[in-house]
LUMZAMI-866503 format. One record per residue (C-alpha): residue number from 1; residue in three letters; x, y, z. Coordinates in nm, 3 decimals. Layout:
<atoms>
+-----+------+---------+---------+---------+
! pos ! code !       X !       Y !       Z !
+-----+------+---------+---------+---------+
! NUM !  Ala !       X !       Y !       Z !
...
+-----+------+---------+---------+---------+
</atoms>
This chain:
<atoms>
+-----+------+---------+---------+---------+
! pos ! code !       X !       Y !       Z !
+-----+------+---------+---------+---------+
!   1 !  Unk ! -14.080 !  17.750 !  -2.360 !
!   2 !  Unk ! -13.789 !  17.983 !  -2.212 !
!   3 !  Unk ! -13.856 !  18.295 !  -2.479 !
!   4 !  Unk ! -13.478 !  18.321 !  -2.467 !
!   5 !  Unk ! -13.531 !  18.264 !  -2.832 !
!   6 !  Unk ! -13.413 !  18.554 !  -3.087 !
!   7 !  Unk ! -13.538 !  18.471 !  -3.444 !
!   8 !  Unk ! -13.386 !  18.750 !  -3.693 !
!   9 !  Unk ! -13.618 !  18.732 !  -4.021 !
!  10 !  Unk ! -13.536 !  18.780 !  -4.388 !
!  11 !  Unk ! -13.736 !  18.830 !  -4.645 !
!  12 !  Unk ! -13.750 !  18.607 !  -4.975 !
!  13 !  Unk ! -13.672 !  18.823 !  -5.326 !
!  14 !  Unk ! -13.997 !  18.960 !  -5.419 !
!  15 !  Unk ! -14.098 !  19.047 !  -5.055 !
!  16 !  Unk ! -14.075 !  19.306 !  -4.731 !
!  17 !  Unk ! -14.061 !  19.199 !  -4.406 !
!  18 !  Unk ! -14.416 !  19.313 !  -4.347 !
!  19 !  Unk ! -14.544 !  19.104 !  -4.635 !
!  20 !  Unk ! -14.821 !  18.834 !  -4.584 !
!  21 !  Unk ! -14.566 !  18.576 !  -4.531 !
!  22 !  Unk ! -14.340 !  18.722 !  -4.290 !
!  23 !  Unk ! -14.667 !  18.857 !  -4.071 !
!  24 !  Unk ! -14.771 !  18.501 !  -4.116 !
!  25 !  Unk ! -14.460 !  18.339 !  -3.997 !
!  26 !  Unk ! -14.388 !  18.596 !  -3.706 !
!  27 !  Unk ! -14.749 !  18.561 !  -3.610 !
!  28 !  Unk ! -14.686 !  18.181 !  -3.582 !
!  29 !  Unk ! -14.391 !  18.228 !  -3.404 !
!  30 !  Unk ! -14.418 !  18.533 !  -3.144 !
!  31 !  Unk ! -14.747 !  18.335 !  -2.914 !
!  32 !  Unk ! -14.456 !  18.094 !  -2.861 !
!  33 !  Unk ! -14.242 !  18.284 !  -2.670 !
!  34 !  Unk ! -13.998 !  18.385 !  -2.975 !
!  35 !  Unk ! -13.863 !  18.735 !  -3.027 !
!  36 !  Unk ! -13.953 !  18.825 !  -3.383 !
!  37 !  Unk ! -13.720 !  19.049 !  -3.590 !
!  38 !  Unk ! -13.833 !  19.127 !  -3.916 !
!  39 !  Unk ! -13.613 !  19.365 !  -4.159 !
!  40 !  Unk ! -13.567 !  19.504 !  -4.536 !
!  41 !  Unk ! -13.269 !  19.423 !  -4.730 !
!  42 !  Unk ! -13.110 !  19.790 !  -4.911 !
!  43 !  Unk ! -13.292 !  19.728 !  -5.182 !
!  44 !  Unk ! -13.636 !  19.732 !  -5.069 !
!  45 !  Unk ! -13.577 !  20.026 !  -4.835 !
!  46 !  Unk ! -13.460 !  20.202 !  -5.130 !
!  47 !  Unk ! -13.823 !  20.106 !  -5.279 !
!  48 !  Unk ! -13.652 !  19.873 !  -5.564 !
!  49 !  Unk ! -13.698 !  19.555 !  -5.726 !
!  50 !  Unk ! -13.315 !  19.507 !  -5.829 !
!  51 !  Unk ! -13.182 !  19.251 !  -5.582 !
!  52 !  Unk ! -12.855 !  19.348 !  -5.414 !
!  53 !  Unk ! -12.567 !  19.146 !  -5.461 !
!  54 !  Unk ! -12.541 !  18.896 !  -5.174 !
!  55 !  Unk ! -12.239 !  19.033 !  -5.004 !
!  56 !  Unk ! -12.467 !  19.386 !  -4.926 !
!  57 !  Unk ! -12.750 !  19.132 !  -4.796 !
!  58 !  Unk ! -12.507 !  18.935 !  -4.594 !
!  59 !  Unk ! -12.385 !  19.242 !  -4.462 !
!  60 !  Unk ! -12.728 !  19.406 !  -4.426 !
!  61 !  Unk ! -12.828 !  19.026 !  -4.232 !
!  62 !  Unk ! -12.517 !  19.055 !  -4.005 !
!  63 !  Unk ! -12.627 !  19.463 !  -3.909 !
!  64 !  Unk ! -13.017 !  19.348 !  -3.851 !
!  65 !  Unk ! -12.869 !  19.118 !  -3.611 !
!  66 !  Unk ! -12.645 !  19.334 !  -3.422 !
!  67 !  Unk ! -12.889 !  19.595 !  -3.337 !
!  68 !  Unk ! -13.109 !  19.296 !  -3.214 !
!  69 !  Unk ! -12.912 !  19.059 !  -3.067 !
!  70 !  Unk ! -12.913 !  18.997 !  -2.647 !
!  71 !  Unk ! -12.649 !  18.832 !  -2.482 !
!  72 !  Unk ! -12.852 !  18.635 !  -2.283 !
!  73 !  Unk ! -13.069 !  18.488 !  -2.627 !
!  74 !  Unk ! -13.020 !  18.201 !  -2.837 !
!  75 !  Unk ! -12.987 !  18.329 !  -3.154 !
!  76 !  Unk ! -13.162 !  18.203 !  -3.465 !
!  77 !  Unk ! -13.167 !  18.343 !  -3.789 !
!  78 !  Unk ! -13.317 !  18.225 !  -4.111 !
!  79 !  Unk ! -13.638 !  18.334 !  -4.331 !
!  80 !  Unk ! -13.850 !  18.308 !  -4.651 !
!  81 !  Unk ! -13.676 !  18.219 !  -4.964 !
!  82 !  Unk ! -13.411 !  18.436 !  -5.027 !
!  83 !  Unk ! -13.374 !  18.584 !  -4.689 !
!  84 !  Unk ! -13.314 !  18.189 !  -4.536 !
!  85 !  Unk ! -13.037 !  18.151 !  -4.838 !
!  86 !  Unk ! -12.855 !  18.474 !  -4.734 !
!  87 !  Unk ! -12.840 !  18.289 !  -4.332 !
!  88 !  Unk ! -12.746 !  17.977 !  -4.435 !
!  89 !  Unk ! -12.442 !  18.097 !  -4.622 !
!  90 !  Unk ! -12.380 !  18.327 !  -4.338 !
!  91 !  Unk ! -12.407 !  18.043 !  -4.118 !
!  92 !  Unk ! -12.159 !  17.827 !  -4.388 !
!  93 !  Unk ! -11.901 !  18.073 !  -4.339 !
!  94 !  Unk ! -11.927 !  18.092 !  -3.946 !
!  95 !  Unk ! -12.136 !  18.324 !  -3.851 !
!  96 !  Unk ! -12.238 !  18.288 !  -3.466 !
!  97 !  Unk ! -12.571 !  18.178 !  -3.423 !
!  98 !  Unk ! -12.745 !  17.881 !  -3.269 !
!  99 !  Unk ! -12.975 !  17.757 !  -3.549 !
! 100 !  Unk ! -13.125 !  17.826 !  -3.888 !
! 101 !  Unk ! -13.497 !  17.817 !  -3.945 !
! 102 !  Unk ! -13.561 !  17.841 !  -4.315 !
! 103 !  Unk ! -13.909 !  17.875 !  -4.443 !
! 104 !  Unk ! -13.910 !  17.741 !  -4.883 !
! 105 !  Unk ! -13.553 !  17.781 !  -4.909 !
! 106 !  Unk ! -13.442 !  17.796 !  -5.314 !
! 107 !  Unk ! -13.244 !  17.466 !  -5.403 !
! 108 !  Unk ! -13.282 !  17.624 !  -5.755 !
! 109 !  Unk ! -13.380 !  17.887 !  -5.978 !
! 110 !  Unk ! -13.772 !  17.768 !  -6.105 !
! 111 !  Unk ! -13.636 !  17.585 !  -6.424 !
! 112 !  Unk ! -13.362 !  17.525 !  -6.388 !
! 113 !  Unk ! -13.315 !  17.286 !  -6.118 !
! 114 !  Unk ! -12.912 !  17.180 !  -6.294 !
! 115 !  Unk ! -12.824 !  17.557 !  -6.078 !
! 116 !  Unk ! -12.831 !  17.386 !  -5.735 !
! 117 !  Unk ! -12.780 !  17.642 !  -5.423 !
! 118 !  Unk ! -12.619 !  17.379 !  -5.235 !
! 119 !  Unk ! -12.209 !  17.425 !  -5.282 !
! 120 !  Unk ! -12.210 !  17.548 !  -4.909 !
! 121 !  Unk ! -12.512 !  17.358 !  -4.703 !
! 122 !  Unk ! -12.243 !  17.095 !  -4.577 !
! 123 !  Unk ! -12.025 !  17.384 !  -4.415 !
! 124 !  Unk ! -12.302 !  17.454 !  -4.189 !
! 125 !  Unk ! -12.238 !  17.345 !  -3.824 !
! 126 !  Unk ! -12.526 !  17.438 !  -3.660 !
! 127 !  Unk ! -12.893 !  17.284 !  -3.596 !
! 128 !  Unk ! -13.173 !  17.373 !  -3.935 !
! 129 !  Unk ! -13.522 !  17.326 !  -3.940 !
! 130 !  Unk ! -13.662 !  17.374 !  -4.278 !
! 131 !  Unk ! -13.988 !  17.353 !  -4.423 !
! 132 !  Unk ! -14.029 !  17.336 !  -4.840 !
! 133 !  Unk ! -14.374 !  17.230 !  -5.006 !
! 134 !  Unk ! -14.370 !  16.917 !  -5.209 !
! 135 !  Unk ! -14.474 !  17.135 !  -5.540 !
! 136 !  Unk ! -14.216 !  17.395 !  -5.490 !
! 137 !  Unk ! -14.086 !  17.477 !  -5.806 !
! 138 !  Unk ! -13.791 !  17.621 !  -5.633 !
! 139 !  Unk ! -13.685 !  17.303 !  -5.449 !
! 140 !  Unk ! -13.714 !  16.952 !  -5.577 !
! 141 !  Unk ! -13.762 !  16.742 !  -5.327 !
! 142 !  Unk ! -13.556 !  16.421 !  -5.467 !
! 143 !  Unk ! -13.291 !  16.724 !  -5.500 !
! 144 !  Unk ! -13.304 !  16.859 !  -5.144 !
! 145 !  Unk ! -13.280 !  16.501 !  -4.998 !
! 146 !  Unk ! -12.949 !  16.427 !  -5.227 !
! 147 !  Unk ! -12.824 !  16.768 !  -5.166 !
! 148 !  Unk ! -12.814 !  16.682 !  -4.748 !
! 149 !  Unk ! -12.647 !  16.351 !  -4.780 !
! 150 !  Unk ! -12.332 !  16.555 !  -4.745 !
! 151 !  Unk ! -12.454 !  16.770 !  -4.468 !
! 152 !  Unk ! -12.337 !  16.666 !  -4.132 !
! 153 !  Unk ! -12.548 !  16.900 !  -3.939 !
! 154 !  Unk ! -12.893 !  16.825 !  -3.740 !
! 155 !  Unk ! -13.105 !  16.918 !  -4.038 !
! 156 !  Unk ! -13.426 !  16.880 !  -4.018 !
! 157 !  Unk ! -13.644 !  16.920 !  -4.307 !
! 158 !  Unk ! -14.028 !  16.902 !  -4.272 !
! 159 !  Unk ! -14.265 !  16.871 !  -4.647 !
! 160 !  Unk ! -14.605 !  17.056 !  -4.645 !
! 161 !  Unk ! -14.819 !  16.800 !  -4.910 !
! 162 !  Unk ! -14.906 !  16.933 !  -5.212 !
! 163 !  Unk ! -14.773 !  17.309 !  -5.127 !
! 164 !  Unk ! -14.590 !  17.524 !  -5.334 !
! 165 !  Unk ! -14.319 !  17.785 !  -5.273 !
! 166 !  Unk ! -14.552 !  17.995 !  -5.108 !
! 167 !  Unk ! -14.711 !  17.744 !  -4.930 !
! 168 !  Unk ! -15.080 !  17.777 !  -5.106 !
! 169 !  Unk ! -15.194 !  17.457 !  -5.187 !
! 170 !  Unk ! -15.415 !  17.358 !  -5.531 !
! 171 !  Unk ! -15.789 !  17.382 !  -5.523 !
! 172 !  Unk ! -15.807 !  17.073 !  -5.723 !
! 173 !  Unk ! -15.676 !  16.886 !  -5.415 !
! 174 !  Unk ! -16.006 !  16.909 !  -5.254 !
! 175 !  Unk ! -15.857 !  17.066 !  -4.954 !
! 176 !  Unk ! -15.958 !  17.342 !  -4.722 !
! 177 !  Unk ! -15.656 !  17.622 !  -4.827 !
! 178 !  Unk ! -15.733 !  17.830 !  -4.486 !
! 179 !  Unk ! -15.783 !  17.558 !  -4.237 !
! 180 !  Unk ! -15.457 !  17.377 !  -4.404 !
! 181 !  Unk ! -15.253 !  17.708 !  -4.345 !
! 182 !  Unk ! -15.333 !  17.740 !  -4.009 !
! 183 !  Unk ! -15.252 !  17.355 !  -3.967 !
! 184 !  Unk ! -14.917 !  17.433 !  -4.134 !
! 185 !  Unk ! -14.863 !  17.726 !  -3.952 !
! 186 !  Unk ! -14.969 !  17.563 !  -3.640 !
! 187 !  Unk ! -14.708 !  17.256 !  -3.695 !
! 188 !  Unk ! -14.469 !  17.418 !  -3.772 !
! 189 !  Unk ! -14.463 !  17.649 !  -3.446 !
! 190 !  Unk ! -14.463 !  17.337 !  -3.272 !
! 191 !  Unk ! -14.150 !  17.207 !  -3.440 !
! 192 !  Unk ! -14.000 !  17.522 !  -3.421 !
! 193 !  Unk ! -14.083 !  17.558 !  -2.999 !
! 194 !  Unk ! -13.920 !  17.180 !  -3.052 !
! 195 !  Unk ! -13.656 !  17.299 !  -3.237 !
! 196 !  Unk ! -13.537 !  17.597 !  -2.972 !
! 197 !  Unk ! -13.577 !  17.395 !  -2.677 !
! 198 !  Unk ! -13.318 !  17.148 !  -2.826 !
! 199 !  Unk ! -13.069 !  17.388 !  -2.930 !
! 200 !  Unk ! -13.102 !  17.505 !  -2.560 !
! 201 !  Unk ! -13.010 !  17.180 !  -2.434 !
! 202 !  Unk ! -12.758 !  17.143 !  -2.648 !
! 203 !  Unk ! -12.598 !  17.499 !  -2.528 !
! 204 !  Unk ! -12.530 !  17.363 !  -2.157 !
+-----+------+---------+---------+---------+
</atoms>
């Protein structure tokens, strides 16, 4: 691992960037060599619940990474939810930037799965790694997979068993919650250490 890796952070709709979560996925991250950026859309800095609308959180995205960004650092962006829609879109419409990593990104409102967020996933150009759980309520799985036939793009999308859109997982499954998080957390550092050193490659 170089750590030439910037990874700017969003947070999903109901969160903060220092949130369980986003701890959780910088903590996963950082031991790997990744530079961790975590930041607040307007709206939470303001201490409110009302989303902005998504051209102040792309702009808001595009001014965390400015203030962040290195020359000499791949540059990924991405994050929980929310935050990981507002980079892919930015991403869709050109934005420079090496990769995505989204973490439960929101094919659809819980519901209403007919409201797909996927008009602009086949504009994106470069390399994704994604992780949804399999009882997301936020992303159908059969959904995701027909939504990326038309996506041209190295996406790579990796399903936690039997977690939801926060990534907790049932007690009725039998399964150790903790130990599975740390698993989860653990794999997906790996792919994402996978992930960088490819788009590195890829960059010479």
């Amino acid at each position: 691992m170089t750590g030439n890796a910037l990874f700017v952070c969003a947070h999903g709709a109901g969160g903060h960037k220092d949130d369980r979560s986003m701890l959780r996925l910088a903590g996963a991250l950082a031991p790997r060599g990744f530079e961790v950026v975590r930041f607040d859309f307007p709206y939470r800095e303001a201490g409110s619940k009302r989303i902005d609308p998504m051209p102040v959180l792309k702009k808001s995205f595009v001014s965390a990474v400015e203030a962040a960004r290195e020359n000499a650092k791949r540059l990924i962006i991405g994050g929980r939810s929310m935050g990981g829609r507002v980079a892919s879109m930015l991403a869709a419409e050109g934005f420079a930037c090496d990769g995505l990593l989204l973490a439960a990104y929101p094919l659809h409102p819980a519901g209403k799965p007919e409201k797909l967020r996927d008009a602009h996933l086949a504009q994106i150009r470069c390399p994704v790694l994604c992780f949804n759980g399999t009882r997301d309520p936020l992303c159908t799985r059969e959904l995701m997979e027909r939504a990326l036939a038309s996506v041209k793009t190295p996406w790579r999308m990796h399903w936690l068993e039997g977690a939801d859109h926060s990534f907790h997982v049932l007690k009725s499954s039998g399964a150790d919650r903790r130990a599975g998080r740390r698993r989860g957390r653990g794999r997906g550092a790996e792919l994402a250490v996978s992930f960088e050193i490819k788009i590195g490659r890829s960059r010479r």
